[in-house]
Biotite code that builds the C-alpha atoms (Angstrom):
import biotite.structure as struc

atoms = struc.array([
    struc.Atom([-27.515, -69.507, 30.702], chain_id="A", res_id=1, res_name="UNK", atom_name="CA", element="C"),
    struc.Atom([-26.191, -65.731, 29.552], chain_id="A", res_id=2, res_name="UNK", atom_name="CA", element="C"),
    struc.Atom([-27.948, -63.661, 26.915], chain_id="A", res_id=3, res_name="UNK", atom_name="CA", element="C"),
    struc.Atom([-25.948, -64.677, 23.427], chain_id="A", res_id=4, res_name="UNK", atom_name="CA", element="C"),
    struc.Atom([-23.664, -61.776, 22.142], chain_id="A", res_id=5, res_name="UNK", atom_name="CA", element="C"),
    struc.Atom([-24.312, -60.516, 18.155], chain_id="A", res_id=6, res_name="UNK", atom_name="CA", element="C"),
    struc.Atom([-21.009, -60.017, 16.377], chain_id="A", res_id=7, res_name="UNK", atom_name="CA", element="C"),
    struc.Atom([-20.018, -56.214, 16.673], chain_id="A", res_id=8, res_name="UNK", atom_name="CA", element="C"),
    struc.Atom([-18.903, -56.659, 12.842], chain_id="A", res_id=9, res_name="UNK", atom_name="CA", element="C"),
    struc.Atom([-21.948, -57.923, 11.483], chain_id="A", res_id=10, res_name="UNK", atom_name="CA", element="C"),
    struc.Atom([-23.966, -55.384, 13.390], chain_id="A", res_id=11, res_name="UNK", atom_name="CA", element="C"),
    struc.Atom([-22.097, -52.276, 12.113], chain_id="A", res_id=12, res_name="UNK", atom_name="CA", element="C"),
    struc.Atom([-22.075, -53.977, 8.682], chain_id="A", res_id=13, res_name="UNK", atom_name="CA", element="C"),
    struc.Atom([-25.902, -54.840, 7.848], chain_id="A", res_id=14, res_name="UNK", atom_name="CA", element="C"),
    struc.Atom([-29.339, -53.671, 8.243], chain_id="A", res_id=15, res_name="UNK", atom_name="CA", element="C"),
    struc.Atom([-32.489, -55.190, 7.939], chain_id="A", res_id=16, res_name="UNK", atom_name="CA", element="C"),
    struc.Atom([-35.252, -53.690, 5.603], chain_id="A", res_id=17, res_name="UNK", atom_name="CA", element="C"),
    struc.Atom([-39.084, -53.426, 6.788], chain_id="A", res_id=18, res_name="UNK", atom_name="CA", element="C"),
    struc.Atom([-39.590, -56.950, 4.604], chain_id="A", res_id=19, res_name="UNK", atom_name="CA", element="C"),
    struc.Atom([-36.605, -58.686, 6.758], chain_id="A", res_id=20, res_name="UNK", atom_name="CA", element="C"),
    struc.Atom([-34.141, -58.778, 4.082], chain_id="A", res_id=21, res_name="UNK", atom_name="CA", element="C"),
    struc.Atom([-30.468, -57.408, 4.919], chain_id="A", res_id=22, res_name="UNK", atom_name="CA", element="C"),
    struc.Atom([-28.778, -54.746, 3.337], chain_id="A", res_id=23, res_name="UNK", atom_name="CA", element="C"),
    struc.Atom([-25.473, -54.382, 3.100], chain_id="A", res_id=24, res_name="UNK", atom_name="CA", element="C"),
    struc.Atom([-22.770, -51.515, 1.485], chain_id="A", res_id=25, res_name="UNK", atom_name="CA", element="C"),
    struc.Atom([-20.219, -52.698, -1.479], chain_id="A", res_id=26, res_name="UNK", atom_name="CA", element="C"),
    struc.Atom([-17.050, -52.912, -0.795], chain_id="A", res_id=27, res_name="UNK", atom_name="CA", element="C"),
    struc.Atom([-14.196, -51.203, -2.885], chain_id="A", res_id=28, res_name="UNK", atom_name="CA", element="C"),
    struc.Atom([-15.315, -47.765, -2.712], chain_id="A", res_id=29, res_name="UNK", atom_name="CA", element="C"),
    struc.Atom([-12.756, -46.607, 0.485], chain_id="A", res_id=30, res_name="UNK", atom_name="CA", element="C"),
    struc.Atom([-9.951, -45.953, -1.380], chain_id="A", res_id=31, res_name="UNK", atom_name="CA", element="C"),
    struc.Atom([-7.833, -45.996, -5.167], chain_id="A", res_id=32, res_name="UNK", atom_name="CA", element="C"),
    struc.Atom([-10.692, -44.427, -6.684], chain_id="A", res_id=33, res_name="UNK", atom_name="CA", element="C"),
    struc.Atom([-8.469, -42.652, -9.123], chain_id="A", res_id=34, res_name="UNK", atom_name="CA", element="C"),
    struc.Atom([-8.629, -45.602, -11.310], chain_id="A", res_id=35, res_name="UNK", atom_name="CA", element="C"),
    struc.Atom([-12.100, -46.628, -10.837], chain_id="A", res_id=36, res_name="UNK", atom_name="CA", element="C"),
    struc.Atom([-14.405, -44.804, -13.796], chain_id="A", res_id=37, res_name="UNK", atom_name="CA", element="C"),
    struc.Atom([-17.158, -42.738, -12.299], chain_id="A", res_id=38, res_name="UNK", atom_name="CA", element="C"),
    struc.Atom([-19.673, -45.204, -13.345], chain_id="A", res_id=39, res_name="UNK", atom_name="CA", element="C"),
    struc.Atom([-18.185, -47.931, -11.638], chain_id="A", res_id=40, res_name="UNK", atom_name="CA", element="C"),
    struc.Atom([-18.104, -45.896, -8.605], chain_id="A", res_id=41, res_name="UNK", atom_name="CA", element="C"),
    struc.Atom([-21.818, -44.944, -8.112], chain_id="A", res_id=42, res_name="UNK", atom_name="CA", element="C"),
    struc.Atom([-22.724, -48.334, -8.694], chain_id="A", res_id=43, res_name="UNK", atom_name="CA", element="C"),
    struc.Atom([-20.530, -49.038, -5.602], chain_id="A", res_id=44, res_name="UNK", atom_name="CA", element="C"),
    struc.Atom([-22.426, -46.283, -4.045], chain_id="A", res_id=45, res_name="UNK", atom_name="CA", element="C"),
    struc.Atom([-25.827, -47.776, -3.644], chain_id="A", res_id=46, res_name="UNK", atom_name="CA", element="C"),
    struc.Atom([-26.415, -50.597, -1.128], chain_id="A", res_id=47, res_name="UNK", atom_name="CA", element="C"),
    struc.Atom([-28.143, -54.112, -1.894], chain_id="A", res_id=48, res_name="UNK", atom_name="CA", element="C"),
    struc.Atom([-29.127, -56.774, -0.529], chain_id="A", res_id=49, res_name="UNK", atom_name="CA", element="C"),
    struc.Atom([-27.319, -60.224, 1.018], chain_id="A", res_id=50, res_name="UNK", atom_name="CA", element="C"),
    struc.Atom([-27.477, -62.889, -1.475], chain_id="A", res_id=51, res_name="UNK", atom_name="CA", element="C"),
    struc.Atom([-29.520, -65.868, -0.332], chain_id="A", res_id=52, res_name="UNK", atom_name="CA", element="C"),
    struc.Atom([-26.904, -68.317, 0.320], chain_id="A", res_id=53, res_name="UNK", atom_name="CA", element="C"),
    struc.Atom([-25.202, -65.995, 2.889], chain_id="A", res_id=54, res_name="UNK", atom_name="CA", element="C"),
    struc.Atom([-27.992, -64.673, 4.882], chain_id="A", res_id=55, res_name="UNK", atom_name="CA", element="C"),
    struc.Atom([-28.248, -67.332, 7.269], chain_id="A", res_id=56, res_name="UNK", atom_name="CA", element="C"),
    struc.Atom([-24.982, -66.947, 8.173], chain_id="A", res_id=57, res_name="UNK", atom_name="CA", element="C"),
    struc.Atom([-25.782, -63.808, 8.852], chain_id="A", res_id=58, res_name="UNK", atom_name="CA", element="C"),
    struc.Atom([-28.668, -63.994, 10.565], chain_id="A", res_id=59, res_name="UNK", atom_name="CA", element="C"),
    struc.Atom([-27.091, -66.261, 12.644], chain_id="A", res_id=60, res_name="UNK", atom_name="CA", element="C"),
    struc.Atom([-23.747, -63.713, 13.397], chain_id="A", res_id=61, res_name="UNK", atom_name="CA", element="C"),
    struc.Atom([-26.890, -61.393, 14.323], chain_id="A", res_id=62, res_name="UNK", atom_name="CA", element="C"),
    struc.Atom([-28.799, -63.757, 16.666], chain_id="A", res_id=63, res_name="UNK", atom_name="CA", element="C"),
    struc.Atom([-32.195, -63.787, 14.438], chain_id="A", res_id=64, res_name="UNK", atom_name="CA", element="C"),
    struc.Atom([-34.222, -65.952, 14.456], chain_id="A", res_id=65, res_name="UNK", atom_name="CA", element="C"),
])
C-alpha cells in the first residue's frame, strides 16, 4: 500500500507547537483593512491555536497520529 499524502492546504496553513498543539494565522487580515480599526487588526496579527473540536480534523488532513 502507498505512503498516505498530507493535504498541501493544511500543511501551508498550520504548525504544531513543541506541546503538540496547532497553530494557526486569523483570517481577515489580507485585505480592506481601511475599515478595520488598528486594534482590531493586531489582534488579527497574532496566531492561536485550533480549537478542540477541529483539531482532529486536522490532524487527520495532516496524517498525525
Amino acid at each position: 500500500m502507498p505512503k498516505m499524502k498530507t493535504k498541501s492546504s493544511a500543511k501551508k496553513r498550520f504548525k504544531l507547537t513543541g506541546t503538540g498543539k496547532i497553530k494557526r494565522k486569523h483570517a481577515f487580515k489580507s485585505h480592506i483593512l481601511t475599515k478595520k480599526s488598528k486594534k482590531r487588526k493586531l489582534k488579527l496579527t497574532h496566531s492561536t491555536l485550533v480549537h478542540d473540536a477541529d483539531e482532529a480534523n486536522i490532524r487527520q488532513q495532516l496524517r498525525l497520529k
